[in-house]
N, C-alpha and C positions, 0 to 999 in steps of 0.2 A: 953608780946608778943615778944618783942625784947630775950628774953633767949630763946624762941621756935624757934624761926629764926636761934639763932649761933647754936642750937644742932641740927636743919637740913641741916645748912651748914657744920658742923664736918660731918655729917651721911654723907651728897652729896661727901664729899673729899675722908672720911676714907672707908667707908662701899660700899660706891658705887662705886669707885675710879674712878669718871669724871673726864676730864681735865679741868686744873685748872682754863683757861679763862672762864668756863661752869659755876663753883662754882661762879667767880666772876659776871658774870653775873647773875645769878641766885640771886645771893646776893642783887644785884641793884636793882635787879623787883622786888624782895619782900619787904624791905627797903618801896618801893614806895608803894606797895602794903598796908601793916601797917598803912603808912601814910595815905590811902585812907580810909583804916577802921577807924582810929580815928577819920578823919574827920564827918566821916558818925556818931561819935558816940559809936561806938563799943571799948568796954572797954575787950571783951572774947571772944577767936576764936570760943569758942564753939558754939557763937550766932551767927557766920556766916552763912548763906544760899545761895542758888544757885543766889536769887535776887542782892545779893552782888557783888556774881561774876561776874554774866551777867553788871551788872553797873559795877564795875573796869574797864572792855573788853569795853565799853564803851567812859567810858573815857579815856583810852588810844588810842582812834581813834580819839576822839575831840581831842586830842594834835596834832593828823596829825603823831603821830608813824608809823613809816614804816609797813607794812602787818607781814614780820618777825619778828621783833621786838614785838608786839602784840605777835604772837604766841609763842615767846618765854617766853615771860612772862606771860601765858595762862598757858604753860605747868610747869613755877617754881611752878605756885600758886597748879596747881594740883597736883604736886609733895611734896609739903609743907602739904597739908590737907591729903593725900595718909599715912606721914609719922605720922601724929599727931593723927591719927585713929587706926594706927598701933602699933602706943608704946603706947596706952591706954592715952590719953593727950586731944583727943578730943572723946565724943561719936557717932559722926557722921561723914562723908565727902561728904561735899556741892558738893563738883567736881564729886564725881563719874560719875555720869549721862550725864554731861556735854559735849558736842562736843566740839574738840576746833575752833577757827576764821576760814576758809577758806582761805588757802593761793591761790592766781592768781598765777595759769602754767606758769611761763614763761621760757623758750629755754634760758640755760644762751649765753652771751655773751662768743664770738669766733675768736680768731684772723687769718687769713690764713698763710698758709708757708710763704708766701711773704714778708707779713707782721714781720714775727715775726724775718729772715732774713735782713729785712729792719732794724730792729730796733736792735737787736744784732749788725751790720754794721757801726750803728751811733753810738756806746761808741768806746770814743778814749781810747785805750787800751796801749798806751805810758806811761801814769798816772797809778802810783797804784790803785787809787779808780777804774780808767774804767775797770782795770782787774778784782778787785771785784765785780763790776755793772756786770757786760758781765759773769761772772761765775753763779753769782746769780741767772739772769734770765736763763741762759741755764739751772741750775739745775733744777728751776721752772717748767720748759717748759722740759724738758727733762727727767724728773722722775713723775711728775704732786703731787709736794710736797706742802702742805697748808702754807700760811706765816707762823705760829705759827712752821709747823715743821723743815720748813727752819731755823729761828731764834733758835731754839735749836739742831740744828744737831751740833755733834760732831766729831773733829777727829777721834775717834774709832770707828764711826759708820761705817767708805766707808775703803771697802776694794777693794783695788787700781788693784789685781792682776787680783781677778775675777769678776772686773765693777758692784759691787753687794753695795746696800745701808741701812745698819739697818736704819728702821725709826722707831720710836716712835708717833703713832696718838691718836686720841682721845681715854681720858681714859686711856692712856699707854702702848694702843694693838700695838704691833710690827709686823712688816711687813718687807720684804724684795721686793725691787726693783732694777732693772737693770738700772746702766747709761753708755749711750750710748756713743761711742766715741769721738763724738766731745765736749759734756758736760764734759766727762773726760778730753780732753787736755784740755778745760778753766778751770778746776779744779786745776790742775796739772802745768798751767801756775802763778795763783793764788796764789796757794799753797807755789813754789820757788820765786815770784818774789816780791808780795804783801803784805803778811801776816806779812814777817819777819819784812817789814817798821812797820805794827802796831805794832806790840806785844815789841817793842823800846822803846816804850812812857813811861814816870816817871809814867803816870797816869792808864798805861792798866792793865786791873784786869778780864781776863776772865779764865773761868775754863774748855778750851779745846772745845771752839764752833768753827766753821769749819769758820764761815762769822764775822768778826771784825769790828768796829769805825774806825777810823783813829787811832783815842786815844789809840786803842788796845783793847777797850771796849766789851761786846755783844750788838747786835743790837736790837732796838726796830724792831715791827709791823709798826709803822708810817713812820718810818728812810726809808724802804722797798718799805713803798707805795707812799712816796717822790720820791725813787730814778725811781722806771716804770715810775711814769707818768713822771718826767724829762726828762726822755730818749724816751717817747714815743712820748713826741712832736719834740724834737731832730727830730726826725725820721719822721717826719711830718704825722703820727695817731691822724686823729681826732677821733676816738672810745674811749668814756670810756671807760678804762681796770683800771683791780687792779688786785696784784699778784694772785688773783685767776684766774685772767683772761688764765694763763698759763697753769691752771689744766686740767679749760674746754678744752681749748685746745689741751694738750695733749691725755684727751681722746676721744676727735672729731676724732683726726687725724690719732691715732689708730685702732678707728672702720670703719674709712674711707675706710682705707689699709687692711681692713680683719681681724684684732686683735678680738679674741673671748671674748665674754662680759665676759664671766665669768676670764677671764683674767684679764682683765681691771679692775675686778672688785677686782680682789686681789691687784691689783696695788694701784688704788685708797683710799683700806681701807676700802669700803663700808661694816657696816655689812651684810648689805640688798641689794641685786640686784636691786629692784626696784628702792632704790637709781641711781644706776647706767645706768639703762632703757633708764634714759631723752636721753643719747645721742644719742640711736638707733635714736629718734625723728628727731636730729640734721642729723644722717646718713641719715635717707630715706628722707628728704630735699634736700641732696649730690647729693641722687639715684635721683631724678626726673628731677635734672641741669641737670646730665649728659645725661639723657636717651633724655632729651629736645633737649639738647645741640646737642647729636651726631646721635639719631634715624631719619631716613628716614622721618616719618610719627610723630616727636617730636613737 
C-alpha cells in the first residue's frame, strides 16, 4: 500500500502538476489514512468499501480535525482510489459515489482600511526588518498575494516600470497583477535600504526571492505568520488575522469600490468564480450598512 501512495504522489506532482504544499499535504492524509486501514485490518486496497470510507470521515471528526481539514483529506482519499482504478491497480473505486463532508459557510475574515493603515503605521521602518514587515504586508494587502506566493516571489517576477507582478499560484498557473503605488514605494524602499543588509550574511543562501531572513535566508510560511500577528497587536487589533487575512481583504475592498468580479477574479487566481462569489456576500453586507447608515427611512 505504501508503493501505491508514492506512485500517486509522483502522479499528484508530475501528471497533475499541483502545488507542491497540496502534494504535501495530500501525502499526510493519506499516510493517515493507510494507517487507519491497517488498523481496521485491511491488508488490500482492493478490499476497501465505501463503509471504510464513511468510518475514516469519521474518525477524523472524533479527533476534533478542523471542517477543512476533513475535507481535505476526504478529497486525497478520493483522489487516491480515482487514480488506483484508473491505472488498473484496483477493480473498483469505493469514493465514487461518495459526497464529500459539508463544509460551514463561513464570510472570511476582513480587516477595514483603518485598520489595515493602523497597522502598516505601527512597524517602525527605521530598522531593516520593519521595512521588510511594512513591504510584506503592503504586498499582501496590496496585490491579495497567498503566503505560499509571497514566500516564493522572485526579483524577476515585479516589473518595476509598469507596477505589474508575475505570480506563480497554485499548480503553477501564472497570473499577472497590478501593484499599486504605495505598495511599490515600500517595495522600492525595501528593496535599496533592506535587502542589501541581508543578503551580507556569511550564511545567506537564497536564489533571487524578493522577501529575505535577516540571515539573507528565504522565508518560511510561519516566519510570516509570526511577523502579522506581531504587528497586529503592535497596532492594538484584537481580530484574528493571518496573512490570508490581507487577500480577503483586498478583495472585499475591491468590490466595495465597484471592481468587477470577474476582475478580481483574475487577480485572485480563482479558477472558478464561484470561488470568488463569497465576497459579493461580504459587499451586500457593505450595501445594507450603508443604505442603514445614510437612507432616510434606513
Amino acid at each position: 500500500m505504501e508503493q501505491q501512495l508514492q506512485d500517486f504522489i509522483l502522479f499528484a506532482r508530475i501528471e497533475r502538476n499541483l502545488a507542491e504544499n497540496t502534494v504535501d499535504n495530500y501525502q499526510r492524509d493519506l499516510k493517515r489514512y493507510l494507517q487507519y486501514l491497517e488498523q481496521a485490518g485491511l491488508k488490500d486496497l482492493d478490499d476497501v468499501d465505501q463503509g471504510h470510507i464513511r468510518g475514516y470521515t469519521r474518525w477524523l471528526s472524533d479527533l476534533c480535525l478542523a471542517a477543512s481539514s476533513i475535507h481535505r483529506s476526504f478529497s486525497a482519499v478520493k483522489g487516491f482510489h480515482r487514480f488506483l482504478k484508473s491505472e488498473g491497480r484496483t477493480s473498483t473505486d469505493p469514493s465514487a459515489f461518495l459526497d464529500p463532508p459539508r463544509l460551514p459557510k463561513r464570510l472570511p475574515k476582513v480587516l477595514d482600511v483603518a485598520d489595515i493603515n493602523a497597522l502598516l503605521q505601527a512597524i517602525d521602518t527605521r530598522k531593516p526588518l520593519g521595512l521588510r514587515d511594512r513591504s510584506m504586508i503592503s504586498f499582501l494587502y496590496g496585490c491579495g498575494l497567498r503566503v505560499t506566493e509571497l514566500v516564493d516571489l522572485r526579483l524577476n517576477s515585479i516589473q518595476m516600470d509598469e507596477g505589474i507582478v508575475r505570480v506563480f499560484g497554485k499548480g503553477s498557473k501564472e497570473r499577472l497583477v497590478p501593484l499599486g503605488r504605495k505598495a511599490l514605494n515600500d517595495l522600492q524602499r525595501y528593496l535599496l535600504e533592506a535587502r542589501p543588509i541581508f543578503t551580507r550574511s556569511r550564511n545567506a543562501r537564497n536564489s533571487g526571492e524578493v522577501y529575505l531572513s535577516i540571515r539573507g535566508n528565504r522565508l518560511t510560511r510561519a516566519a510570516i505568520w509570526q511577523m502579522v500577528g506581531r504587528w497586529a497587536a503592535e497596532a492594538g487589533i484584537e481580530k484574528d488575522i493571518s496573512p490570508h487575512t490581507f487577500r480577503h481583504s483586498f478583495a472585499t475592498h475591491l468590490l466595495e469600490g465597484g471592481a468587477d468580479l470577474r476582475a478580481v477574479q483574475e487577480m485572485l487566481g480563482h479558477a472558478d468564480i464561484t470561488t470568488t462569489q463569497i465576497y459579493t456576500h461580504l459587499d451586500r453586507d457593505y450595501l445594507k450598512q450603508m443604505h442603514k447608515q445614510f437612507h432616510p427611512r434606513g
